[in-house]
TIGU-296572 format. One line per field, with one value per atom (N, C-alpha, C): residue number from 0; residue in three letters; atom name; x, y, z. Coordinates in Angstrom, 2 decimals, always signed. Example, Ala and Ser with C-alpha at 12.3 -4.5 7.8 and 13.67 -1.06 7.14 Angstrom:
BEGIN
resi	0,0,0,1,1,1
resn	ALA,ALA,ALA,SER,SER,SER
name	N,CA,C,N,CA,C
px	+13.19,+12.30,+13.20,+12.85,+13.67,+12.90
py	-5.69,-4.50,-3.30,-2.25,-1.06,+0.03
pz	+7.80,+7.80,+7.80,+7.08,+7.14,+7.87
END
This chain:
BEGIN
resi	0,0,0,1,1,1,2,2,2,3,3,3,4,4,4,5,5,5,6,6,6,7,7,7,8,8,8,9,9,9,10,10,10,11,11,11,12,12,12,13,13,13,14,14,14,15,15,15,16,16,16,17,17,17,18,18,18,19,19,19,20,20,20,21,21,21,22,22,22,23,23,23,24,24,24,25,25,25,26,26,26,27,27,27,28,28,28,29,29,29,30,30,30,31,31,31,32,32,32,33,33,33,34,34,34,35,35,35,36,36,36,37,37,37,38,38,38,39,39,39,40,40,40,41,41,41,42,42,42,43,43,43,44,44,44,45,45,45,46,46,46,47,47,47,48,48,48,49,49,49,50,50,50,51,51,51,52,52,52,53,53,53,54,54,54,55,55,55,56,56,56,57,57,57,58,58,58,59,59,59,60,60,60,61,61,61,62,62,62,63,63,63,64,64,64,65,65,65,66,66,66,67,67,67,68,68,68,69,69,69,70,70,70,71,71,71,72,72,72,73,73,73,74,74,74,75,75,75,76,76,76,77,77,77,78,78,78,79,79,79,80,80,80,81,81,81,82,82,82,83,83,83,84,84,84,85,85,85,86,86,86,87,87,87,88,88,88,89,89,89,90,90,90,91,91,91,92,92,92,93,93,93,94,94,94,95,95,95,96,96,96,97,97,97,98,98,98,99,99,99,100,100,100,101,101,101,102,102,102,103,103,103,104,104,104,105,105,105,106,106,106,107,107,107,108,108,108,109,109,109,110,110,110,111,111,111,112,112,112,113,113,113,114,114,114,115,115,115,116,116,116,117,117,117,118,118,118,119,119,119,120,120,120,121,121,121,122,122,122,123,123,123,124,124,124,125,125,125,126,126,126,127,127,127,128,128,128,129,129,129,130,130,130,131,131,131,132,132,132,133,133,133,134,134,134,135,135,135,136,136,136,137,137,137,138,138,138,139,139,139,140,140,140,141,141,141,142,142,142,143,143,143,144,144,144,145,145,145,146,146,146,147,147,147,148,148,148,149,149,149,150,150,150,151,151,151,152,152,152,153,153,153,154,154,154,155,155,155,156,156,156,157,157,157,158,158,158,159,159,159,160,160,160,161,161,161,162,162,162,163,163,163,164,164,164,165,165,165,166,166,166,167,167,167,168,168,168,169,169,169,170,170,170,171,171,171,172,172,172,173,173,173,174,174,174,175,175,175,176,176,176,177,177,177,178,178,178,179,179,179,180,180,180,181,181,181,182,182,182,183,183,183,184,184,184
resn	UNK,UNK,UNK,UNK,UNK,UNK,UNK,UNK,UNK,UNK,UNK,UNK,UNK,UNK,UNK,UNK,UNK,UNK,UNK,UNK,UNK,UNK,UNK,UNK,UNK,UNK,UNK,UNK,UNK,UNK,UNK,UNK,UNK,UNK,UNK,UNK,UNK,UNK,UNK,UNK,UNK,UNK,UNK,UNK,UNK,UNK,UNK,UNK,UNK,UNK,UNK,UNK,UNK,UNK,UNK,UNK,UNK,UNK,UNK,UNK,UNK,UNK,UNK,UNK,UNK,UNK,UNK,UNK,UNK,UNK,UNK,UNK,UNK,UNK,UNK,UNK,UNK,UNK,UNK,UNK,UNK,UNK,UNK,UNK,UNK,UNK,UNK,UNK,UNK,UNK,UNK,UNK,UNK,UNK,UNK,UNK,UNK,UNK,UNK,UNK,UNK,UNK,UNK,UNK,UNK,UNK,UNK,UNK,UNK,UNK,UNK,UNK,UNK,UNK,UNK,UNK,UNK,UNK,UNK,UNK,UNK,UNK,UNK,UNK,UNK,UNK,UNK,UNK,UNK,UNK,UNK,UNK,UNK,UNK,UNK,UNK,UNK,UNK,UNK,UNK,UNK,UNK,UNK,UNK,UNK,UNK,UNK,UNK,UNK,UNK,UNK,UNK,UNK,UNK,UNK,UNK,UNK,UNK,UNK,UNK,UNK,UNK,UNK,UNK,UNK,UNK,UNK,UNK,UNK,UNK,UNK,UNK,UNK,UNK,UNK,UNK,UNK,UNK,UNK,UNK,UNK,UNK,UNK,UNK,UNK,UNK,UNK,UNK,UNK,UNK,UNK,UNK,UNK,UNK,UNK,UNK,UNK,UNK,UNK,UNK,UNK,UNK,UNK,UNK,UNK,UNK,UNK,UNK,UNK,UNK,UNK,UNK,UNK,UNK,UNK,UNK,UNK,UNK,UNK,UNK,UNK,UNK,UNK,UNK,UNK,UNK,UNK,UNK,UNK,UNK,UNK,UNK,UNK,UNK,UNK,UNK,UNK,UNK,UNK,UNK,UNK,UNK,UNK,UNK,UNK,UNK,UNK,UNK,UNK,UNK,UNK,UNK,UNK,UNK,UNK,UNK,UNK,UNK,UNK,UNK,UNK,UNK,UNK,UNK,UNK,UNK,UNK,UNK,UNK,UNK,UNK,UNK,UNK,UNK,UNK,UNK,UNK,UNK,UNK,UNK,UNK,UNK,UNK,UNK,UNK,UNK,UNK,UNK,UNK,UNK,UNK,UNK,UNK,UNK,UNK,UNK,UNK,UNK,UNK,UNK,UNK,UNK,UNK,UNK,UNK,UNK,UNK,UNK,UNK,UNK,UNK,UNK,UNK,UNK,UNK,UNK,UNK,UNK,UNK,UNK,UNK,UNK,UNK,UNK,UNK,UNK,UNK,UNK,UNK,UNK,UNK,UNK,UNK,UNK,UNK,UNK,UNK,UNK,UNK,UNK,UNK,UNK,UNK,UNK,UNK,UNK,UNK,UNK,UNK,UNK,UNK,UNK,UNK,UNK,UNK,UNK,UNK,UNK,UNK,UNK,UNK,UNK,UNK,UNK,UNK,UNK,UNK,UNK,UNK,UNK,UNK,UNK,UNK,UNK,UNK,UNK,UNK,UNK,UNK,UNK,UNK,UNK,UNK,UNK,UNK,UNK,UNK,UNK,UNK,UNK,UNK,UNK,UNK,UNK,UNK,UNK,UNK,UNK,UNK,UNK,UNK,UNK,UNK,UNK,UNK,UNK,UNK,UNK,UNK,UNK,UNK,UNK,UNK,UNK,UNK,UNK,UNK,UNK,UNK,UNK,UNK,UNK,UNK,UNK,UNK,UNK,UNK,UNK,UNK,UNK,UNK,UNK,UNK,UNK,UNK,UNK,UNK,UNK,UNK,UNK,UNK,UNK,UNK,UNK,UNK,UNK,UNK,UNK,UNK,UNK,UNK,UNK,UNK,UNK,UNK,UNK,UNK,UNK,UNK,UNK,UNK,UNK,UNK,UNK,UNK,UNK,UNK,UNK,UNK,UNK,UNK,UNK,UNK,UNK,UNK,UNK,UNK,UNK,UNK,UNK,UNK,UNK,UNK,UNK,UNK,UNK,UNK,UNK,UNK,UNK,UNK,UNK,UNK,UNK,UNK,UNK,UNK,UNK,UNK,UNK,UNK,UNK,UNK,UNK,UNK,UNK,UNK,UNK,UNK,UNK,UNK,UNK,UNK,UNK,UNK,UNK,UNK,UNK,UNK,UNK,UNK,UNK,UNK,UNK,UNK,UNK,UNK,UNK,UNK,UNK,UNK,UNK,UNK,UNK,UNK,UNK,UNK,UNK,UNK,UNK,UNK,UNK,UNK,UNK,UNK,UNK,UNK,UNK,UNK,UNK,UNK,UNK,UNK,UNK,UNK
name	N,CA,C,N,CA,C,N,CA,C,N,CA,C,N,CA,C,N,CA,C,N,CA,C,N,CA,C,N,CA,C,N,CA,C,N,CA,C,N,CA,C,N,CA,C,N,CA,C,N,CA,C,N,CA,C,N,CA,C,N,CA,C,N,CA,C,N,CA,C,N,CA,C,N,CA,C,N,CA,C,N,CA,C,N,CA,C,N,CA,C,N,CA,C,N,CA,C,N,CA,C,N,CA,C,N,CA,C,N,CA,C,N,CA,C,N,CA,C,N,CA,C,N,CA,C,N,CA,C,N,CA,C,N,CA,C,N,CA,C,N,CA,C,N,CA,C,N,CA,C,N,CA,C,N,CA,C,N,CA,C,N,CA,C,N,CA,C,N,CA,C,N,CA,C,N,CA,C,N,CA,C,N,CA,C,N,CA,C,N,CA,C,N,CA,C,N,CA,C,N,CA,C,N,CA,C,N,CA,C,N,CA,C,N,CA,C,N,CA,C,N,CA,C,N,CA,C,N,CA,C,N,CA,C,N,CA,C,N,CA,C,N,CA,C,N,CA,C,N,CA,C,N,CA,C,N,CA,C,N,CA,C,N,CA,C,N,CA,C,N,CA,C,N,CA,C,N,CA,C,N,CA,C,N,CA,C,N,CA,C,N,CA,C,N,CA,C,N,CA,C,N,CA,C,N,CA,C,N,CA,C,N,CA,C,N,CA,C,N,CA,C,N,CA,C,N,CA,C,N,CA,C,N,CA,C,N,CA,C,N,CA,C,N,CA,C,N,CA,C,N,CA,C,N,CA,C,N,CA,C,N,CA,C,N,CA,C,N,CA,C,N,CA,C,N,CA,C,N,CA,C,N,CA,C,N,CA,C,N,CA,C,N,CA,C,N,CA,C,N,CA,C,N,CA,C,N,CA,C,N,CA,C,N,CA,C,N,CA,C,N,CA,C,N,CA,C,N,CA,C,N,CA,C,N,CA,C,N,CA,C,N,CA,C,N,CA,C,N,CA,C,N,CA,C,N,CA,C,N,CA,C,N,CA,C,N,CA,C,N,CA,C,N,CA,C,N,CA,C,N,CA,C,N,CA,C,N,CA,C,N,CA,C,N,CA,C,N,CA,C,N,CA,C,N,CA,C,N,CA,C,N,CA,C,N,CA,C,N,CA,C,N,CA,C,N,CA,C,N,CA,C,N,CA,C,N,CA,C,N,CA,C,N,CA,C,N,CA,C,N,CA,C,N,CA,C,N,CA,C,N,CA,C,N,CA,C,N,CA,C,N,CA,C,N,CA,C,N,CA,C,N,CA,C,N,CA,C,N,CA,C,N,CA,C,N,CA,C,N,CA,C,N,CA,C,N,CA,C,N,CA,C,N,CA,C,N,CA,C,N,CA,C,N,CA,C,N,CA,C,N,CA,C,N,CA,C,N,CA,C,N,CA,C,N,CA,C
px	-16.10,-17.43,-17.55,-18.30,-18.80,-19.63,-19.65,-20.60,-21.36,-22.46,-23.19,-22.40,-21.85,-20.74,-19.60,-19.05,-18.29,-18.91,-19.51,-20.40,-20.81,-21.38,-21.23,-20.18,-18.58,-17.76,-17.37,-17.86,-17.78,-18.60,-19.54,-20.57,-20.33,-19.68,-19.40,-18.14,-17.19,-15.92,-15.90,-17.00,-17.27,-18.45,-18.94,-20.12,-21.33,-21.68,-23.30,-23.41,-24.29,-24.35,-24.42,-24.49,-24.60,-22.91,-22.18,-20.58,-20.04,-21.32,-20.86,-21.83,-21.33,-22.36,-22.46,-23.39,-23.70,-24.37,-24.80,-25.85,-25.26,-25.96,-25.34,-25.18,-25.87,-25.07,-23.87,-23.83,-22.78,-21.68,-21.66,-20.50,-19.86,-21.07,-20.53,-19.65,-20.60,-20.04,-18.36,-18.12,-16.73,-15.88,-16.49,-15.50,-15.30,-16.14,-15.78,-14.36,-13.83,-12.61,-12.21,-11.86,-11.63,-10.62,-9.99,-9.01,-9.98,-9.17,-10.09,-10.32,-11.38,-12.07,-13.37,-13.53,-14.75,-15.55,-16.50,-17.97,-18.57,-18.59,-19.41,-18.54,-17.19,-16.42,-16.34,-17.23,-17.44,-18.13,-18.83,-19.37,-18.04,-17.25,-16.12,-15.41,-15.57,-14.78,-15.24,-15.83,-17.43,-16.63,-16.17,-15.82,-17.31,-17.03,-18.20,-18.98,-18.31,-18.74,-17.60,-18.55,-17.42,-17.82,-16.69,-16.74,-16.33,-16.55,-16.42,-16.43,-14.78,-13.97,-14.26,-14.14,-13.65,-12.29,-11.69,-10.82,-9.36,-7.99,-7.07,-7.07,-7.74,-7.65,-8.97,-10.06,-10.98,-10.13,-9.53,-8.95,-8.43,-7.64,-6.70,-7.51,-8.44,-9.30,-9.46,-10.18,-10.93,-9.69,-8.54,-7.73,-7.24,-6.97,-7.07,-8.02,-8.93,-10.34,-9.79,-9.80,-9.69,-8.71,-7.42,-6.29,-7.25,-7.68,-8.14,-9.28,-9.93,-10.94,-10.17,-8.94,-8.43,-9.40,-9.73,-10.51,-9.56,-9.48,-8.60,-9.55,-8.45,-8.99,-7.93,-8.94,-8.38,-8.62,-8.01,-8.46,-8.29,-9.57,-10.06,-9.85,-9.67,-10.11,-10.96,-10.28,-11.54,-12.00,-11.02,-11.06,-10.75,-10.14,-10.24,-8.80,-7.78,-6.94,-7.17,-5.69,-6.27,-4.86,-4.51,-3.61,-4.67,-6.03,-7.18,-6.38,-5.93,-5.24,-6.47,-7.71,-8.63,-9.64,-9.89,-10.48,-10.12,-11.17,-10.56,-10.54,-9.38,-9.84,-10.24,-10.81,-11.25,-12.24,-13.29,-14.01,-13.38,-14.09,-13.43,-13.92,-13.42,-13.70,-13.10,-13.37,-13.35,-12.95,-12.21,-11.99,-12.24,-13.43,-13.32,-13.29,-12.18,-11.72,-12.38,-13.70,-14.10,-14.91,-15.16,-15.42,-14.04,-13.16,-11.83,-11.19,-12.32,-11.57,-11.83,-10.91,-11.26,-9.65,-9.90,-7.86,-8.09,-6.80,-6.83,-6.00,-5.31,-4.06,-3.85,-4.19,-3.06,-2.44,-0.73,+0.22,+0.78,+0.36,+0.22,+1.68,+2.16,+3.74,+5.19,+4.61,+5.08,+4.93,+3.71,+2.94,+2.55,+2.62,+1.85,+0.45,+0.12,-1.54,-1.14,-1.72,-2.14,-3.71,-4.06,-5.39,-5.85,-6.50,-6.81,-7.04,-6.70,-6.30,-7.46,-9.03,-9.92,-10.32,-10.01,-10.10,-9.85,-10.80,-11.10,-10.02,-9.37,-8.24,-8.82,-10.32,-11.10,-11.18,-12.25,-12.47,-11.21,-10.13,-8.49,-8.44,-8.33,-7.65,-8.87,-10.18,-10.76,-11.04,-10.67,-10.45,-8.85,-8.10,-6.71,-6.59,-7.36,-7.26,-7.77,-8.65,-9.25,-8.13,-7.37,-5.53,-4.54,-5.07,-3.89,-2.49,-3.12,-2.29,-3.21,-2.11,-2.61,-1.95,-2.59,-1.37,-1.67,-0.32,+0.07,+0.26,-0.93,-1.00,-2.49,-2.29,-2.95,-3.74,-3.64,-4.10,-5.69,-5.23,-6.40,-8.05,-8.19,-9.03,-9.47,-8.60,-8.30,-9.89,-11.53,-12.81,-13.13,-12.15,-12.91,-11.42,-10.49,-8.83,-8.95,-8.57,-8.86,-6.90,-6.51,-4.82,-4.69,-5.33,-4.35,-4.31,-5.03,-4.89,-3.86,-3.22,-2.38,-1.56,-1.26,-0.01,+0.12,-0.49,-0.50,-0.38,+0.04,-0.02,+1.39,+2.05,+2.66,+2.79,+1.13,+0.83,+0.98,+1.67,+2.48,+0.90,+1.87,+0.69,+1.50,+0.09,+1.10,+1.54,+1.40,+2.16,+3.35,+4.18,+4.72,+6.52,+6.62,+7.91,+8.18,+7.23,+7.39,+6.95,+6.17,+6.29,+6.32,+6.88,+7.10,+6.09,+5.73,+5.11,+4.59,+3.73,+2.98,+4.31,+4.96,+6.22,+6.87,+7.35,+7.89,+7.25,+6.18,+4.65,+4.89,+4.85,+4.21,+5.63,+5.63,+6.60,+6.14,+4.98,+5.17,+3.85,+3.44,+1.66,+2.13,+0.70,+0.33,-0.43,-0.41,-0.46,-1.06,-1.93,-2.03,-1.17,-0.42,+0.33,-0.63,-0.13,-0.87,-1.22,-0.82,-0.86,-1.84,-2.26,-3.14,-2.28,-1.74,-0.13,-0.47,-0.58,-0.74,+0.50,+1.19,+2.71,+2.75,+3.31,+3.47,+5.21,+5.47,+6.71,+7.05
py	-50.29,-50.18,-48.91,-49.22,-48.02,-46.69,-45.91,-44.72,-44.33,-43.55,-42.90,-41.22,-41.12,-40.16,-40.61,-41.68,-41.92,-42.04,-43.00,-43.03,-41.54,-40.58,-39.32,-38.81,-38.92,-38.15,-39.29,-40.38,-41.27,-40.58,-40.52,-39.78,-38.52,-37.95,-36.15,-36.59,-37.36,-37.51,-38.20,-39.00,-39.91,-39.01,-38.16,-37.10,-38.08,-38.90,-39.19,-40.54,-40.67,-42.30,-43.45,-43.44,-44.58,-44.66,-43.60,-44.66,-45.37,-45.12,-45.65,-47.10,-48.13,-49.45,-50.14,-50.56,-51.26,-52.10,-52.40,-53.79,-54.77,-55.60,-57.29,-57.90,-57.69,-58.45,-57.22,-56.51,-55.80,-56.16,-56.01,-56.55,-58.19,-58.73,-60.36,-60.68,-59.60,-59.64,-59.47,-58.73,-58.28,-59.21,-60.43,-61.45,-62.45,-62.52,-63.37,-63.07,-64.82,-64.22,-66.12,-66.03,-67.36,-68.55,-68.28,-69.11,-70.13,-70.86,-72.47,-71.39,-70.70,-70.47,-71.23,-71.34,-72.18,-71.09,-71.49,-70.85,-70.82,-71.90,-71.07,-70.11,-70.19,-68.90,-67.45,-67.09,-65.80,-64.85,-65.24,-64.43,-63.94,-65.41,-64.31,-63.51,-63.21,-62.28,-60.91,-61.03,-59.48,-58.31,-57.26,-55.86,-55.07,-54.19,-53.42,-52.82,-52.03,-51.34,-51.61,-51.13,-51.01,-49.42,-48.70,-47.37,-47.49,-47.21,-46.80,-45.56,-45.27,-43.93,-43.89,-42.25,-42.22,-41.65,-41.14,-40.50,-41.15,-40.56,-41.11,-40.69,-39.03,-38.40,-38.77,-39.28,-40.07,-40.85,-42.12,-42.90,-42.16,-41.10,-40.58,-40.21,-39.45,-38.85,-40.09,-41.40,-42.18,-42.88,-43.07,-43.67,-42.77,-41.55,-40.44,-40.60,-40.96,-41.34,-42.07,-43.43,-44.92,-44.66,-44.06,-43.65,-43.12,-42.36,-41.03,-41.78,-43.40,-43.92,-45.21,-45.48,-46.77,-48.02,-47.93,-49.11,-49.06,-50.72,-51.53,-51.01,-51.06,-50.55,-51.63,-52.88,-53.11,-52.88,-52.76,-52.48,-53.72,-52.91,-54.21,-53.71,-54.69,-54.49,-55.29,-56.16,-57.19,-58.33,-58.98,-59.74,-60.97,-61.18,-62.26,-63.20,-62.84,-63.57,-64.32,-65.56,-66.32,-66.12,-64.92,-64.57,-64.57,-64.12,-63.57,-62.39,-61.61,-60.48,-59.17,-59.58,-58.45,-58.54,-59.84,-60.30,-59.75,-58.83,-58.34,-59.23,-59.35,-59.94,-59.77,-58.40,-57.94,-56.62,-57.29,-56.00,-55.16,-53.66,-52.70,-52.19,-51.54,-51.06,-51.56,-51.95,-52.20,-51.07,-50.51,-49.94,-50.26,-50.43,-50.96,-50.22,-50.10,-49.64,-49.46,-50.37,-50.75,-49.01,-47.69,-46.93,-46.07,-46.09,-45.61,-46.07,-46.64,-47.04,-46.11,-44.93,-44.22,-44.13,-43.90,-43.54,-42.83,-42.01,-40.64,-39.98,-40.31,-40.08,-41.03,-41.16,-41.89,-41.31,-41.52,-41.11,-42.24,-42.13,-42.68,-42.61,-41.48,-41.80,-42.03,-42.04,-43.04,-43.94,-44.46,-45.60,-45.98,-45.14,-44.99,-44.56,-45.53,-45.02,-44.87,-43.85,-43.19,-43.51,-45.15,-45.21,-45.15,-45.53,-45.57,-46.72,-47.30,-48.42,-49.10,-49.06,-49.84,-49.93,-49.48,-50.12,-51.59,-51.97,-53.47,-53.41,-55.05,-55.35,-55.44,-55.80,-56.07,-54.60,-53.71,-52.52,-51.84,-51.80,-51.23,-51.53,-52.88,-53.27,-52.94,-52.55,-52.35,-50.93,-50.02,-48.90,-48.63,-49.16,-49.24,-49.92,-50.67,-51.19,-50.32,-49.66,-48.47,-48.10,-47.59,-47.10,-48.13,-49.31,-50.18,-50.57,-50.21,-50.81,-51.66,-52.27,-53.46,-53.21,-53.84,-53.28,-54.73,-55.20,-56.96,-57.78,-57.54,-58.78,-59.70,-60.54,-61.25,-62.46,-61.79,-62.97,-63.90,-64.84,-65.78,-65.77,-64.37,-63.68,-62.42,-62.14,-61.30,-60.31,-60.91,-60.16,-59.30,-59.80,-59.36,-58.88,-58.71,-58.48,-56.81,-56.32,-54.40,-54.35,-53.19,-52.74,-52.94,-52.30,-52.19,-53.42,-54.52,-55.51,-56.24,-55.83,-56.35,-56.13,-54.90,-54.18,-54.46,-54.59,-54.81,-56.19,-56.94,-58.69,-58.96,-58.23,-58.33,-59.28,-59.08,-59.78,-60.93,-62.25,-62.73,-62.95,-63.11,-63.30,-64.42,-65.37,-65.83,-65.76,-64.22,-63.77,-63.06,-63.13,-62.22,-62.70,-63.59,-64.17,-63.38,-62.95,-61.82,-60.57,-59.87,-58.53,-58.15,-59.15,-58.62,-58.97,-59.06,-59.15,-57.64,-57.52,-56.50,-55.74,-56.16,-54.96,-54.73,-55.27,-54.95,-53.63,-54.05,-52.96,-51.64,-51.23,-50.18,-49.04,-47.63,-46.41,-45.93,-45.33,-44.93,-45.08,-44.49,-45.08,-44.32,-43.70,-42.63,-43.50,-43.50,-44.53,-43.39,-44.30,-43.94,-44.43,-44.10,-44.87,-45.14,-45.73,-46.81,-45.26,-43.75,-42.61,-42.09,-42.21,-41.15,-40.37,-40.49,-39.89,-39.80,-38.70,-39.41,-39.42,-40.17,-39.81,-40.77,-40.13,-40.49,-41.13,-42.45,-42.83,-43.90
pz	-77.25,-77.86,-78.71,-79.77,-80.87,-80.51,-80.04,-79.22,-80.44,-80.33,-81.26,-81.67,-80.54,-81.13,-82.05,-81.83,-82.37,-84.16,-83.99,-85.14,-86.04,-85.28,-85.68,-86.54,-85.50,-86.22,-87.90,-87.67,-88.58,-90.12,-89.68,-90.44,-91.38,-90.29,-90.96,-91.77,-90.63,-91.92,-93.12,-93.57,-94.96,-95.76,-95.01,-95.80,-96.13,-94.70,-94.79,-94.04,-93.65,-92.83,-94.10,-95.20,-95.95,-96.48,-95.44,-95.67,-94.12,-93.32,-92.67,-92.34,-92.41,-92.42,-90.64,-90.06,-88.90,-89.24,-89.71,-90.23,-90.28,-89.49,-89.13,-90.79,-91.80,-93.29,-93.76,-93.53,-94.12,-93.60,-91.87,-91.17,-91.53,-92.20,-91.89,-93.34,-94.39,-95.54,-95.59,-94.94,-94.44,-93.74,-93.39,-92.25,-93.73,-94.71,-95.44,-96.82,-96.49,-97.68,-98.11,-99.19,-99.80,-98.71,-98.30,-97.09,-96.71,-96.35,-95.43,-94.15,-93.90,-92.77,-92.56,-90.89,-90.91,-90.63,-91.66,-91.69,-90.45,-89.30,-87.70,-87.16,-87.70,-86.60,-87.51,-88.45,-88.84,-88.07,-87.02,-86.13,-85.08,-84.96,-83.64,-84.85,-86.17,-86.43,-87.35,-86.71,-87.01,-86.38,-87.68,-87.16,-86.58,-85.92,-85.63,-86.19,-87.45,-88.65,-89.41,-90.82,-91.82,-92.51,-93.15,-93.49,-94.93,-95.38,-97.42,-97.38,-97.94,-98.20,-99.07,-100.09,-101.27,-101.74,-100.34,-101.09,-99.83,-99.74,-98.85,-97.56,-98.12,-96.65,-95.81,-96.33,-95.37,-94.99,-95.23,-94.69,-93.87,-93.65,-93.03,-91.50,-92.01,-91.20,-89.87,-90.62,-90.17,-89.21,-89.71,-88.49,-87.52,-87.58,-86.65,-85.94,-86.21,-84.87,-84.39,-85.03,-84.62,-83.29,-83.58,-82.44,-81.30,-81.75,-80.39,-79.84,-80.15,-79.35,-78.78,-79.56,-79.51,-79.66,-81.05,-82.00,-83.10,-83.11,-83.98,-85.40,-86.44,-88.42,-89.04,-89.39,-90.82,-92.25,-92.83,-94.25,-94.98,-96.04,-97.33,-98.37,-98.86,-100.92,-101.38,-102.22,-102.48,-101.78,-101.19,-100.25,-100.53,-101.68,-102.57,-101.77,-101.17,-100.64,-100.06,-99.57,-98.76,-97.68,-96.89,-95.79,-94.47,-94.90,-93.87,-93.55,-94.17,-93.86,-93.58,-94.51,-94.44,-93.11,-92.32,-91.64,-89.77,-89.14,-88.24,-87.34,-85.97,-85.06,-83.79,-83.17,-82.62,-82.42,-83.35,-83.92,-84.59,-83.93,-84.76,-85.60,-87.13,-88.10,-88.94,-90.46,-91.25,-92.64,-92.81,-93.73,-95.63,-95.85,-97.05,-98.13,-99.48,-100.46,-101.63,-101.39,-103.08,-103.70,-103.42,-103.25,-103.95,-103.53,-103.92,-105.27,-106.54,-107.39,-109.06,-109.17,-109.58,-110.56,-111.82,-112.60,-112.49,-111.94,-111.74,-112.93,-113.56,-114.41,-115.28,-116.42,-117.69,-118.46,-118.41,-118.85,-120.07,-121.23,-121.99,-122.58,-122.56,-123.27,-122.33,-120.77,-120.12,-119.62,-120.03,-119.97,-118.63,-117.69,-116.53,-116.30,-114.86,-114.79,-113.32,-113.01,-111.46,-110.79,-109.94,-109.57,-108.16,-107.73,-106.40,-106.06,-104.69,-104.36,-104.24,-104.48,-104.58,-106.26,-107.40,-108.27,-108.77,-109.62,-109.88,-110.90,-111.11,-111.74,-113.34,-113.31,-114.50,-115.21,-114.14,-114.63,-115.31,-114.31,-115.06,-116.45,-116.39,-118.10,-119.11,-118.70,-119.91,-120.29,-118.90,-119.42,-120.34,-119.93,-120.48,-122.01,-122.14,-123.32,-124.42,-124.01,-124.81,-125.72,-124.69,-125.42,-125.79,-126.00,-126.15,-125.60,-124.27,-123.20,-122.29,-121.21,-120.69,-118.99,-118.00,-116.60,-116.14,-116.68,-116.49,-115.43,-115.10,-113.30,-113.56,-113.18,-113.73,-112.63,-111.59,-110.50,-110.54,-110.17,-110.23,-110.28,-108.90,-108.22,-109.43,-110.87,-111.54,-111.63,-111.65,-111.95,-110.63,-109.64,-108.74,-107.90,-108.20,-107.08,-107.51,-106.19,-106.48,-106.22,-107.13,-106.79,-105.24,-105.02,-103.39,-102.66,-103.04,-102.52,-102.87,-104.21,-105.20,-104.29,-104.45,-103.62,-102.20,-101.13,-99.77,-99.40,-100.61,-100.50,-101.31,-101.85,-103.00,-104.16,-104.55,-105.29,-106.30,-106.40,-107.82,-108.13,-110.01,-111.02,-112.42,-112.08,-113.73,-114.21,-115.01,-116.23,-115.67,-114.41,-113.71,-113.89,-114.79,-115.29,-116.07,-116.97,-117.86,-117.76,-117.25,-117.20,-115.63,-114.84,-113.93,-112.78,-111.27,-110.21,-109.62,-108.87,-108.35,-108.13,-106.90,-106.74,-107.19,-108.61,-109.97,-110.79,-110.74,-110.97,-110.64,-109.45,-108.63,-108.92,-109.09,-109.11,-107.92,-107.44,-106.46,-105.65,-104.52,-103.70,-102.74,-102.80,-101.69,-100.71,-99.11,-98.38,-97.10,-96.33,-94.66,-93.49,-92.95,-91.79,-90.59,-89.72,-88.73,-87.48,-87.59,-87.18,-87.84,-89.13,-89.93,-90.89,-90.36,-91.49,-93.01,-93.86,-95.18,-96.09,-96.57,-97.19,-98.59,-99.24,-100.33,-100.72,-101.08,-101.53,-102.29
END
């Protein structure tokens, strides 16, 4: 169970209670994802809360709790798959990304972009296009699919005969381990 302490250190580590969500539509919003799921069993799969990071080391922070209370954390992006990979199954917390979608870096004459793993696949290409580049994945889900979902699914994409598939994509990603760990490789 969720304590009001717990909730607390939730609080201080996201910098305010409006990253941390309890509300029965926020939570349910979170069980939903395109897959043949049946619509009456979204209630058995209601995390407890969901938390909106902005940065890795919240994440980091936030599963360092999760350990030290032993509450299950899955993480989200957009949710647009159909693995139910984002969908918890025993409460818990909800880690959701869409908060984290920020370019941090465009390296234009190596034609790299440095983003954060809740950026929108839409938002990307139209800041990118600005410069006349393009970051060629192209999934179905494409208005609404955030990177890291790309990446944590290994994404194929239509156009991926030719410029390649998500893990074709990616040089390098700074990541949380299932410890809190934050490492970059």
């Amino acid at each position: 169970p969720i304590t009001d302490a717990v909730l607390d250190e939730l609080r201080d580590v996201l910098g305010g209670e409006e990253y941390v969500l309890t509300d029965i539509a926020a939570r349910t919003n979170r069980t939903r994802v395109p897959a043949p799921f049946p619509v009456h069993r979204w209630g058995d799969f209601l995390p407890d809360l969901a938390v909106l990071p902005r940065t890795a080391e919240q994440v980091s922070e936030v599963v360092k709790l999760a350990n030290r209370y032993k509450i299950p954390v899955v993480p989200r992006a957009g949710g647009t798959g159909l693995a139910d990979g984002a969908v918890p199954l025993r409460g818990g917390i909800v880690v959701d990304v869409k908060l984290m979608n920020r370019i941090l870096e465009l390296d234009l004459e190596d034609r790299t972009v440095t983003v954060q793993t809740g950026i929108n696949m839409l938002k990307l290409n139209e800041e990118l296009r600005k410069h006349g580049v393009i970051y060629p994945d192209d999934p179905a889900s494409y208005p609404c699919s955030l990177v890291g979902g790309r990446i944590g699914t290994s994404g194929w994409s239509l156009i991926g005969s030719r410029y390649g598939h998500t893990r074709d994509l990616v040089i390098s990603m700074r990541f949380v381990l299932p410890t809190g760990e934050l490492i970059e490789v």
